[in-house]
KOLLO-451505 format. One line per 8 residues: number of its first residue (from 1); their letters; for each residue x, y, z of C-alpha. Coordinates in steps of 0.2 Angstrom, whole numbers. Layout:
N
NUM	a	X,Y,Z | ... .
This chain:
312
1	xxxxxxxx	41,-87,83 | 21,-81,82 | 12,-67,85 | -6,-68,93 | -22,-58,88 | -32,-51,100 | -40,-36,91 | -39,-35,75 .
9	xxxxxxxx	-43,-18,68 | -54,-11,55 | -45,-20,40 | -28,-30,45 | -21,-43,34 | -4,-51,27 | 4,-42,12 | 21,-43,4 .
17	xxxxxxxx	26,-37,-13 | 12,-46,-25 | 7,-61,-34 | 12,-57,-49 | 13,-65,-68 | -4,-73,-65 | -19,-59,-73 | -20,-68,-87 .
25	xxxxxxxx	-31,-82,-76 | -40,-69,-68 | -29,-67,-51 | -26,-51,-44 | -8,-46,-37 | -16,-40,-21 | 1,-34,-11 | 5,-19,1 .
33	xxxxxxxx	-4,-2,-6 | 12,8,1 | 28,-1,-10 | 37,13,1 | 34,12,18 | 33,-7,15 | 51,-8,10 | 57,3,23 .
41	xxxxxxxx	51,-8,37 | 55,-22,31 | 75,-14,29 | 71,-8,49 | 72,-27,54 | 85,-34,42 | 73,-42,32 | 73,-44,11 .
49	xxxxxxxx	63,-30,6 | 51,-44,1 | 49,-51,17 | 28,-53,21 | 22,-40,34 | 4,-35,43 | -4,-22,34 | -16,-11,45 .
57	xxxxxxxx	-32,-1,37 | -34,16,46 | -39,7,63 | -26,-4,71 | -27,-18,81 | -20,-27,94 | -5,-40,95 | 4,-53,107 .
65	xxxxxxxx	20,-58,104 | 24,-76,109 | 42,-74,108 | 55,-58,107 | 60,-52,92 | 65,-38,82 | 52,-28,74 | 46,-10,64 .
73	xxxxxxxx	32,2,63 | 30,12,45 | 17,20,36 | 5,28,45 | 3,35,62 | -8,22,73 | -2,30,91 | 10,12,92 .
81	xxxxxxxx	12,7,111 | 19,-7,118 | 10,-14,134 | 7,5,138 | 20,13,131 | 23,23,117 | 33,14,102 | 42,26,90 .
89	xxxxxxxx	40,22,72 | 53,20,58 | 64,15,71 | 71,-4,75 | 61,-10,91 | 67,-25,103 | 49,-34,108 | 50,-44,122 .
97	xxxxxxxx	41,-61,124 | 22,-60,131 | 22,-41,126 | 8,-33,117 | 8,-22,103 | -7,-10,102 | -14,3,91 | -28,16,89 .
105	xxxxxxxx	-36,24,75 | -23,32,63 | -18,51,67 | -12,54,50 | -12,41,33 | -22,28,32 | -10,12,32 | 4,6,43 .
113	xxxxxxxx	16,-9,43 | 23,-21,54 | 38,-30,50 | 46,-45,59 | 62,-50,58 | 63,-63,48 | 46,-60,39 | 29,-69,41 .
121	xxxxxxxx	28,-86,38 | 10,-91,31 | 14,-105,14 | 18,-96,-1 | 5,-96,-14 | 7,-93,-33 | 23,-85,-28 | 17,-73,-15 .
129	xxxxxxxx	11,-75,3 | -1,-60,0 | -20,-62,6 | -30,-61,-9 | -45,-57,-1 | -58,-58,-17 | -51,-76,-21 | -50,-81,-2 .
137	xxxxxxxx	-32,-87,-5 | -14,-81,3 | -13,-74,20 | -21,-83,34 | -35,-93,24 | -37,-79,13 | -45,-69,23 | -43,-52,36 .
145	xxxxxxxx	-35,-57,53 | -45,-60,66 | -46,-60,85 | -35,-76,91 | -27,-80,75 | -9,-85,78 | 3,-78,64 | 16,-87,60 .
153	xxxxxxxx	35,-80,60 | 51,-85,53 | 63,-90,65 | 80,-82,64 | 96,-82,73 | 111,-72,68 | 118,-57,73 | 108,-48,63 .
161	xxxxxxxx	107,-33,76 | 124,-28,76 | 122,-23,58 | 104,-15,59 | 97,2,51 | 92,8,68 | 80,21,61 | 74,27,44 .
169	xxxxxxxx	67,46,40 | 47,48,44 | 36,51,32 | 24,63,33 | 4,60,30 | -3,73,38 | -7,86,20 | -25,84,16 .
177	xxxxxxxx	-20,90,-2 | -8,79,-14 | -2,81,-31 | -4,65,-43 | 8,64,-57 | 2,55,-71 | 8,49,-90 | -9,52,-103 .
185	xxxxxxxx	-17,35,-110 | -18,20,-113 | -36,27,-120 | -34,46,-118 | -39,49,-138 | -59,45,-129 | -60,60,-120 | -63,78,-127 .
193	xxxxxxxx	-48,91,-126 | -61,99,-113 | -61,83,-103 | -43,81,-102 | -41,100,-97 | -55,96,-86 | -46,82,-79 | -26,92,-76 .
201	xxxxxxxx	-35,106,-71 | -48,103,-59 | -47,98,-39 | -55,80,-33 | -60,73,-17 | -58,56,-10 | -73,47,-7 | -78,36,8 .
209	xxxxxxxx	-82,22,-5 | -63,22,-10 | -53,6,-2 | -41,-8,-8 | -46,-10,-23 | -47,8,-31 | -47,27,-25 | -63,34,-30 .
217	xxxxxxxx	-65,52,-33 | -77,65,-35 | -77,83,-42 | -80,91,-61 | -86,77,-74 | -74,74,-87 | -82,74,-104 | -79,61,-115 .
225	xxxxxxxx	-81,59,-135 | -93,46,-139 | -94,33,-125 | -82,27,-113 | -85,8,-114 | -71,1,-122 | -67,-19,-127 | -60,-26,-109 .
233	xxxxxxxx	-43,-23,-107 | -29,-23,-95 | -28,-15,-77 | -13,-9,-68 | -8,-1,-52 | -13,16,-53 | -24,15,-70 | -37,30,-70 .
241	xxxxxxxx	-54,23,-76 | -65,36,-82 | -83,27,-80 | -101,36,-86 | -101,46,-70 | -88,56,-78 | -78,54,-61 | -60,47,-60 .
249	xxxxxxxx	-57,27,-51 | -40,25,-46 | -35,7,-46 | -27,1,-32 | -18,-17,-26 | -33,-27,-27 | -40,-20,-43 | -48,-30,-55 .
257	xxxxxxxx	-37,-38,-68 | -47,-31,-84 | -61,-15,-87 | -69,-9,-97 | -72,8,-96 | -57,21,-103 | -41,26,-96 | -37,43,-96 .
265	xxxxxxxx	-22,40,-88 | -8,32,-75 | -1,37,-59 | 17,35,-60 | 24,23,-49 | 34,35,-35 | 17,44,-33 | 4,27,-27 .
273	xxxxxxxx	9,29,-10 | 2,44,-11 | -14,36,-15 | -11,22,-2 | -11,34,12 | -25,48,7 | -40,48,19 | -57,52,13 .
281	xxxxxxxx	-59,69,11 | -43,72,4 | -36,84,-10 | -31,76,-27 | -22,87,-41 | -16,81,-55 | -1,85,-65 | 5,78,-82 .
289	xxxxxxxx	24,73,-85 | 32,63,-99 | 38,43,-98 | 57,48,-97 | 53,59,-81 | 44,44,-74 | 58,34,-75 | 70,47,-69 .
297	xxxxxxxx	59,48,-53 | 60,30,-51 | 77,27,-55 | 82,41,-43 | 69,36,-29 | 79,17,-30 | 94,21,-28 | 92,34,-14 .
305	xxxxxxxx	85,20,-4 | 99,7,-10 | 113,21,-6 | 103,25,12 | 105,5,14 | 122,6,12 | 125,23,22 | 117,16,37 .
């Protein structure tokens, strides 16, 4: 099974969960930037929640499908049709042979997801089929899909549609205001108590120069101690850089994999989709909790989706 490429959109290239376990030599995880809406599709279709998928940046593209299969729209809203006709998303959807999949610019969010049934086949690389596109490896040659690339799909055959989750809740991207919640540090102690009220108290916009690799923001400077450079250390998903600009940098999925400029603080992980999804121009607030209420959110957020798994 394969899909063809005829347009490919602002920014469309193969994601799955990561490459993970490999910073320490300098490679990125790369990965989908919305864990949630990525899981959701790949549930749509019967897949591991694992499974590689096509990740679309605010302008979709166009796709053939070589062969019928099974397959899901998540994240955001691209205005989905298939030869013509409108395709609802977060639902399971029977493509046909020789039909194409289209999209427009996004209505609402800023990345959607396809999912295939049985995942995207590209070689697994460093344990991951993710495109790294910095390092030019994973994907499709390491690099964005273009137009008359064939993607390669795993073939399946099972009865897997007698036991599919038919359709999942829509999530919603349409608020041009969010609210962040973050856990202080790793290097909080370099910013004045000013700065750090500056920082909880004050409302940012997202720039046009944001993208995979961090969320930049603007709005009130947070005031630092001495200096901001600090001995390079390491970066994860949803670390808050505080550069001399005085403005926070989100990191995102294909963030470095050491800085050296502060961190005031972390986005807790049920809140990066968020981020994945905010257009420029966006609202961001943030609001401080503990670890423990962290790990409740996660916790809780996990097992809703196992027990709507098992519901459905």
């Amino acid at each position: 099974m394969s899909i063809k490429v005829i347009t490919p959109g602002m920014l469309s290239t193969i994601q799955d969960g990561g490459r993970k376990g490999f910073a320490a030599m300098g490679f990125n995880a790369s990965g989908v930037m919305d864990v949630r809406s990525y899981h959701i599709a790949n549930a749509l279709v019967g897949n591991f929640t694992d499974e590689a998928v096509i990740e679309m940046t605010y302008l979709g593209g166009s796709f053939k499908f070589l062969e019928s299969n099974y397959i899901a729209i998540t994240g955001a809203d691209m205005s989905p049709k298939l030869d013509g006709v409108p395709v609802e998303m977060y639902k399971t959807v029977f493509v046909k042979q020789d039909e194409t999949l289209t999209f427009s610019a996004a209505e609402s969010g800023m990345r959607a997801y396809i999912a295939v049934r049985g995942g995207i086949d590209v070689p697994v690389i460093m344990g991951s089929r993710s495109t790294n596109l910095k390092c030019k490896l994973g994907g499709l040659d390491g690099r964005p899909l273009k137009a008359g690339d064939i993607v390669p799909c795993r073939d399946v055959y099972d009865e897997f549609h007698k036991h599919l989750i038919h359709s999942a809740p829509k999530e919603d991207f349409g608020s041009d205001e969010i609210t962040v919640r973050v856990l202080l540090g790793p290097q909080d102690d370099y910013f004045t108590d000013h700065g750090i009220k500056t920082f909880l108290n004050s409302t940012y916009t997202v720039t046009n120069e944001s993208d995979r690799m961090g969320c930049k923001l603007s709005g009130e400077k947070i005031e630092y101690k001495n200096t901001v450079d600090i001995i390079s250390d390491g970066i994860v998903f949803g670390s808050i850089q505080i550069p001399r600009t005085g403005n926070p940098i989100i990191m995102l999925a294909d963030r470095q994999t050491t800085g050296g400029y502060a961190k005031i603080a972390t986005v807790i992980s049920v809140d990066l989709p968020l981020l994945a999804q905010a257009r420029p121009g966006t609202k961001v607030h943030f609001e401080l909790i503990d670890r423990q209420k962290a790990e409740r959110l996660l916790k809780q957020e996990q097992k809703e989706f196992h027990s709507y798994l098992l519901h459905y």
